[in-house]
C-alpha positions in Angstrom: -13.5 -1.2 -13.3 -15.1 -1.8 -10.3 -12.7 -2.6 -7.8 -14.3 -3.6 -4.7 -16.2 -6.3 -6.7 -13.0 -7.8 -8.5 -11.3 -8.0 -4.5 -14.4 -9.7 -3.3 -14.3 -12.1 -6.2 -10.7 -12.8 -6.2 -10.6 -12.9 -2.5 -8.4 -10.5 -2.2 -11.0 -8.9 0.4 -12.1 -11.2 3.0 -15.0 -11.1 4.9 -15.0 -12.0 8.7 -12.8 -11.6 12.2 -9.2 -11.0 11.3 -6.6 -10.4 13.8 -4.3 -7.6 12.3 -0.3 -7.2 12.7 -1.1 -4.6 15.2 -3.3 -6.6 17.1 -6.5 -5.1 16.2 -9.7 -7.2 14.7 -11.3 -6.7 11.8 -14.0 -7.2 9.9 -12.4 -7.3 6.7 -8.8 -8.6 5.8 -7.2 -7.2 2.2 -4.4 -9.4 0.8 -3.0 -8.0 -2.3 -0.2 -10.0 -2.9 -1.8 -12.1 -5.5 -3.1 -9.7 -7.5 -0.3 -9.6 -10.2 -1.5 -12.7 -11.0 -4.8 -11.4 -12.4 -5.5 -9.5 -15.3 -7.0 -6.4 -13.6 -3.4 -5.5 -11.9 -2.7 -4.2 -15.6 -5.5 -1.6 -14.6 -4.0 -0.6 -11.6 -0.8 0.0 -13.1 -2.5 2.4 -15.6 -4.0 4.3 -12.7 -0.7 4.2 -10.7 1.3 5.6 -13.5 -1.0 8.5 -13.9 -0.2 9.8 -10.2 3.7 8.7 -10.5 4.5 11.1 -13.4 3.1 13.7 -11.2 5.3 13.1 -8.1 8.9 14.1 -7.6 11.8 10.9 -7.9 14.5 9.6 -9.4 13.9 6.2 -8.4 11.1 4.2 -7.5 11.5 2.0 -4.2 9.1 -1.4 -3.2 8.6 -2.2 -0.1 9.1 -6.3 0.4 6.9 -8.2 -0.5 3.8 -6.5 -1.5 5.1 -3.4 -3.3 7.9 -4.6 -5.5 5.5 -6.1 -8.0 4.0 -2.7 -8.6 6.8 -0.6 -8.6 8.7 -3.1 -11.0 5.5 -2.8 -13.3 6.0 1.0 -13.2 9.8 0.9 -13.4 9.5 -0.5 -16.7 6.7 1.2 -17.9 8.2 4.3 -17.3 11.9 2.9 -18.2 13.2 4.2 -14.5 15.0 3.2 -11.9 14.2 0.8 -9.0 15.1 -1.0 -5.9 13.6 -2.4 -2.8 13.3 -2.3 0.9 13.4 -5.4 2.6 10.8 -5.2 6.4 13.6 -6.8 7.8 17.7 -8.1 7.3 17.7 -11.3 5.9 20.2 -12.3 8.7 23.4 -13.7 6.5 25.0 -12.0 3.1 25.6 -8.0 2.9 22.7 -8.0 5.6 21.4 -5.1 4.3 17.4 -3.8 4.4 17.9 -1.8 1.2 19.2 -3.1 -2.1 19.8 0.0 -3.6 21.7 3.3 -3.6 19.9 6.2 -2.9 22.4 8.6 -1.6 21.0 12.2 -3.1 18.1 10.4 -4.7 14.7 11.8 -4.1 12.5 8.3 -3.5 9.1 7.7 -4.6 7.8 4.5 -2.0 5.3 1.8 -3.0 3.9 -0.4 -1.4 0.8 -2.2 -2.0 -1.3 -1.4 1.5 -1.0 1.1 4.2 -2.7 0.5 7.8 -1.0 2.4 10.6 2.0 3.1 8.0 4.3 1.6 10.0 6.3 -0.3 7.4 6.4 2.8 5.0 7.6 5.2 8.1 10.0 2.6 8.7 11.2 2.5 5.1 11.4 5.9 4.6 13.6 6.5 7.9 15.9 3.6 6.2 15.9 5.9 3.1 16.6 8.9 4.6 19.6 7.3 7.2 21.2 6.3 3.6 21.3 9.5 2.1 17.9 9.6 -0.1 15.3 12.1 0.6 11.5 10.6 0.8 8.5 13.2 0.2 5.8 10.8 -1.4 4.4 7.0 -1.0 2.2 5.3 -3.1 -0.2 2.5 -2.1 -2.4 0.6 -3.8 -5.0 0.5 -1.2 -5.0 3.2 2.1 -7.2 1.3 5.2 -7.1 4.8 7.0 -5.6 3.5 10.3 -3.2 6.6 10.3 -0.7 6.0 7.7 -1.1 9.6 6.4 -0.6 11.3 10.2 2.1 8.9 10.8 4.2 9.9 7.5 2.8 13.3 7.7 5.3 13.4 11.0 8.3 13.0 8.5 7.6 15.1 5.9 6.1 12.0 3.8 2.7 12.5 1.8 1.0 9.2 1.5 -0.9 8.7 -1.8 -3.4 6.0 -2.7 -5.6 4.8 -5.6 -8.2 3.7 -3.2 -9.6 4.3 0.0 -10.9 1.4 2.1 -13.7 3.4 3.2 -15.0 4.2 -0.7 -14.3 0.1 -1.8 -16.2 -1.1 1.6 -19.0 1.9 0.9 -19.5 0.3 -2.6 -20.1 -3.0 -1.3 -22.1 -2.1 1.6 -24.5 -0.2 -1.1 -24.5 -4.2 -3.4 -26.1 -7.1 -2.6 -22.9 -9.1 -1.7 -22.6 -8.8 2.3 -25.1 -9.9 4.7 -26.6 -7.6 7.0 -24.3 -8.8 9.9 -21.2 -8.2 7.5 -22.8 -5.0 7.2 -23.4 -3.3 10.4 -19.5 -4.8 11.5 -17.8 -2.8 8.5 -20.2 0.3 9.2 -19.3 0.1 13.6 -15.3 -0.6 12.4 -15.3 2.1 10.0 -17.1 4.4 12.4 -14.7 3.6 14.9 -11.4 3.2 12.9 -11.2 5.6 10.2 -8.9 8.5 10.4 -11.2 11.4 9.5 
């Protein structure tokens, strides 16, 4: 499977100036929320449930929205136990972020992107405030803004199935970007990537 050609052809990759959450702009915006939708996500479950049966849980938690679709897929693959974490209260109801019990529960997080690993920091501080204990995350796709320093802080170790640098590498070797597209993903990554 080459993934870096099925995101540019599902447009799950885009290709142009995209302002991020953290303000930054980037050459290159990944949206994986639609990928359950397409067959391929069946091959990324295989690969994620390769490196889950390696890690340490007793539950499997999805961060809202883009990580609950694979760690459902793996829950029942694996026939374990799930629950999610909301980014933020919904504002009415039990008002609560997470929709589980972990109390003395070791949690495996998924998500389905990391940047700056903000969300997944914040998730596993939720986590850990309720009793759980959070040593590993799993993300589909690491963009190497600092995710793995940030969780690294807290005792997390950030795992991924790709590396933005390797999928924007392939593509940079194809025939699919013009030069422009190029040399903007080559001076981002030079400038971006946590080394």
């Amino acid at each position: 499977m080459n993934f870096a050609e099925i995101l540019l052809e599902r447009k799950l990759l885009l290709i142009g100036n995209f302002v991020l959450t953290s303000g930054k702009v980037s050459p290159y915006y990944l949206d994986l929320r639609p990928l359950p939708s397409y067959p391929e996500f069946y091959e990324i479950v295989h690969i994620a449930l390769k490196i889950v049966k390696e890690l340490p849980h007793d539950i499997l938690i999805g961060i809202a929205t883009g990580g609950v679709p694979l760690a459902s897929f793996i829950a029942c693959n694996l026939k374990e136990p799930m629950g999610y974490i909301r980014i933020e209260k919904k504002g009415h109801g039990a008002n609560k972020l997470l929709e589980v019990d972990v109390r003395g529960k070791r949690v495996l997080l998924i998500d389905d992107v990391a940047t700056t690993g903000i969300s997944l920091e914040k998730a596993a501080l939720e986590i850990m405030r309720q009793g759980g204990k959070v040593t590993d995350a799993l993300v589909i796709i690491d963009r190497q803004e600092g995710a793995s320093q940030r969780l690294s802080k807290i005792g997390v170790t950030i795992h991924s199935l790709f590396k933005i640098s390797d999928i924007l590498d392939e593509l940079i070797k194809s025939n699919r970007l013009g030069d422009n597209e190029k040399k903007a993903i080559i001076d981002y990554l030079v400038k971006n990537i946590e080394k």
